[in-house]
C-alpha positions as CSV (number, residue, x, y, z in Angstrom):
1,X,159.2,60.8,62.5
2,X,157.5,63.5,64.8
3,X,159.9,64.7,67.9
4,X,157.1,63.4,70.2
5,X,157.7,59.5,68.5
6,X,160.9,60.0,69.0
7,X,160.9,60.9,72.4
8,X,158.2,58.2,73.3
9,X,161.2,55.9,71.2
10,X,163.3,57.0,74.1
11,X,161.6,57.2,77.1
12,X,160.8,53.0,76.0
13,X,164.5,52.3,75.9
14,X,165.3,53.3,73.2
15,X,168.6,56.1,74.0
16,X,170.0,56.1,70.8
17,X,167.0,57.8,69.0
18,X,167.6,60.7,70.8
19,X,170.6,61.7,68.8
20,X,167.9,62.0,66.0
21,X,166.7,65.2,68.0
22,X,170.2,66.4,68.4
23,X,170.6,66.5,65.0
24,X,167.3,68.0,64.3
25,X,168.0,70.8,66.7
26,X,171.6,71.1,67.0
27,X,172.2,74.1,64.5
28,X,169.6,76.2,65.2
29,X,170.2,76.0,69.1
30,X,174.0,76.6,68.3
31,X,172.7,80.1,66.2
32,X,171.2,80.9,68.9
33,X,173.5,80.5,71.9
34,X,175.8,81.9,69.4
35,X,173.6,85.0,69.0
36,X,173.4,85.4,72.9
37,X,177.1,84.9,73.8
38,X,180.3,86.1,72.6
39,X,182.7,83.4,73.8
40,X,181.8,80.1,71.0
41,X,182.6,77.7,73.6
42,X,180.6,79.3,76.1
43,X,177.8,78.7,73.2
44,X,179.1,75.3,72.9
45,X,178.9,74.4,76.9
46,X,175.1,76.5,76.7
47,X,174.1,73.8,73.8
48,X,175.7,70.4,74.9
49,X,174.0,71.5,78.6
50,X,170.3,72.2,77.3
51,X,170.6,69.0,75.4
52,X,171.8,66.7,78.3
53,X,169.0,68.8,80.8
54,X,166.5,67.9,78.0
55,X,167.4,64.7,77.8
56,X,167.2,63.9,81.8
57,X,163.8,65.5,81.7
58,X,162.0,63.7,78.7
59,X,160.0,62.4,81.5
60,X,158.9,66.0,82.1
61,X,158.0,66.4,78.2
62,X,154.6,66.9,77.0
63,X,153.3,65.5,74.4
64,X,151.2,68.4,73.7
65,X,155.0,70.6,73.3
66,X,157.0,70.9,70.3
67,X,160.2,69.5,71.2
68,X,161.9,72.4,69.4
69,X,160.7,75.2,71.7
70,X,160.8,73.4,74.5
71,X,164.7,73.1,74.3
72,X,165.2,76.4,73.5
73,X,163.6,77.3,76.8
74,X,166.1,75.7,78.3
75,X,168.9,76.9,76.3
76,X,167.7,80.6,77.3
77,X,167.6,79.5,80.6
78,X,171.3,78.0,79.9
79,X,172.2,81.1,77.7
80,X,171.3,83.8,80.8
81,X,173.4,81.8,82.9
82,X,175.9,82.0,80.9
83,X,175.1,85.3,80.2
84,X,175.5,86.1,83.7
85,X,179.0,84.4,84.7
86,X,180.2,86.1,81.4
87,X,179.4,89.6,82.7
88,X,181.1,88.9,85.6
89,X,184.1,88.6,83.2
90,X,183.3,91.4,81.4
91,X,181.7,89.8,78.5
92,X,179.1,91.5,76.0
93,X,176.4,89.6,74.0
94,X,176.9,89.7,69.8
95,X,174.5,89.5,67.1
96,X,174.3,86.3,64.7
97,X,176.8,86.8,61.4
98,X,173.2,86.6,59.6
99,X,172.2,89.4,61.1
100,X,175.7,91.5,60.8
101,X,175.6,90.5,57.2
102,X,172.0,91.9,56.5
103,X,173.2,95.2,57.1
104,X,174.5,95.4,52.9
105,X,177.8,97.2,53.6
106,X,179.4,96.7,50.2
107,X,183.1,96.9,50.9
108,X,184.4,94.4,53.6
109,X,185.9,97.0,55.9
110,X,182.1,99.0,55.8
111,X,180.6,95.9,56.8
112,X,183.4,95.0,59.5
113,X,182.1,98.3,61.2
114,X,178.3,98.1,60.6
115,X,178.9,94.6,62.6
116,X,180.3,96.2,65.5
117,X,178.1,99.3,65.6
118,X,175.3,96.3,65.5
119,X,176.9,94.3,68.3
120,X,177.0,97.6,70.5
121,X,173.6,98.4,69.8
122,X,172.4,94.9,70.6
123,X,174.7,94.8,74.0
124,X,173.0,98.3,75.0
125,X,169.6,96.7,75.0
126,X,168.1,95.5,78.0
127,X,168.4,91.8,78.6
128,X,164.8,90.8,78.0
129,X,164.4,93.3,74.8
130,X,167.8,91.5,73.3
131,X,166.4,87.8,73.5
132,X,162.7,89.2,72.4
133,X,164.4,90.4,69.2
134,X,167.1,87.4,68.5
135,X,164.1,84.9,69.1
136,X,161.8,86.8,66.6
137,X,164.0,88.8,63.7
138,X,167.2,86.0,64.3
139,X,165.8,82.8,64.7
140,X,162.1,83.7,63.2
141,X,159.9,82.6,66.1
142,X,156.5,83.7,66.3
143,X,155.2,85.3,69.3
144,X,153.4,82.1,70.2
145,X,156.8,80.2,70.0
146,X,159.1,82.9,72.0
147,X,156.1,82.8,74.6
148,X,156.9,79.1,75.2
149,X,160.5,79.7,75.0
150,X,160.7,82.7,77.3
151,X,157.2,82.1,79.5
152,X,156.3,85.8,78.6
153,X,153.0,87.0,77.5
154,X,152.3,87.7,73.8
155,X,152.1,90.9,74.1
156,X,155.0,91.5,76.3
157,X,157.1,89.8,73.6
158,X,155.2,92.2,71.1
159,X,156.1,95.2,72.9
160,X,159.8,93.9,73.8
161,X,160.4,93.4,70.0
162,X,159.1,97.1,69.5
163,X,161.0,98.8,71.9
164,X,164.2,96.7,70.8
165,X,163.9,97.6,67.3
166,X,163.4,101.5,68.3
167,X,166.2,101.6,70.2
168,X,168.3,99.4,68.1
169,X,166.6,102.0,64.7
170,X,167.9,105.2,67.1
171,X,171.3,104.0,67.9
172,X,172.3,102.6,64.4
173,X,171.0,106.0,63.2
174,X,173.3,108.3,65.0
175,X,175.9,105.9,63.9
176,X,175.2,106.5,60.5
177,X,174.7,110.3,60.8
178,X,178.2,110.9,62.6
């Protein structure tokens, strides 16, 4: 069943159906808040309040919108404001295991390392350049897709992504050379 049946299911009473596109989407929009935040329950709180603002707006949903990346626009939207009470506490943002574990340390200690040299890189990056390159090389969106989610231009993704994986190439390489 298409997520725009489904939601046509619930907007004509039907409430239960929605759980069908919480489980669809759950995981990947749990990655993701997961990628963005470092406390899991603020993840958690980002997730449960993206679906329950999705679900209040179905109204607002176009048939003509994957359901998919219209949540996670919401869940960034959720994520940065999250984001933001969490650097008020002094918070950083983390990378995904997935991507932690990509780096091919051998020995568990090594890899323990790489994942925080990673996590520092990623917190160093400016805001916008940090959910341009979780969106693309974390939760492999296309740059059609993070457009929806972000309401960026394609070529401002494009050049976000670049620019994230320069810096992220020039940190991670003085780490490595020290």
């Amino acid at each position: 069943m298409t997520d725009s049946a489904i939601v046509k299911r619930v907007l004509g009473g039907h409430v239960e159906a929605y759980a069908l596109l919480v489980d669809r989407y759950h995981e990947r929009a749990i990655r993701y808040a997961r990628s963005m935040l470092i406390d899991p329950r603020d993840a958690e709180e980002a997730v449960q309040d993206a679906f329950v603002r999705a679900y209040r707006s179905l109204g607002k949903y176009e048939d003509s919108e994957r359901f998919g990346a219209w949540l996670m626009r919401i869940l960034l939207n959720r994520c940065r404001t999250a984001a933001g009470k969490a650097g008020r506490r002094n918070k950083l943002f983390i990378v995904d295991d997935v991507v932690a574990l990509s780096a091919g340390e051998a020995h568990p200690a090594e890899r323990t390392a790489w994942r925080e040299e990673i996590d520092r890189a990623l917190a160093m990056l400016d805001e916008d350049q940090r959910e341009a390159f979780l969106l693309k090389h974390v939760e492999d969106l296309d740059y059609e897709e993070m457009s929806v989610v972000t309401g960026a231009g394609v070529s401002a993704l494009k050049m976000r992504v670049k620019r994230a994986c320069e810096r992220l190439r020039d940190m991670l390489r003085e780490v490595r050379s020290a």
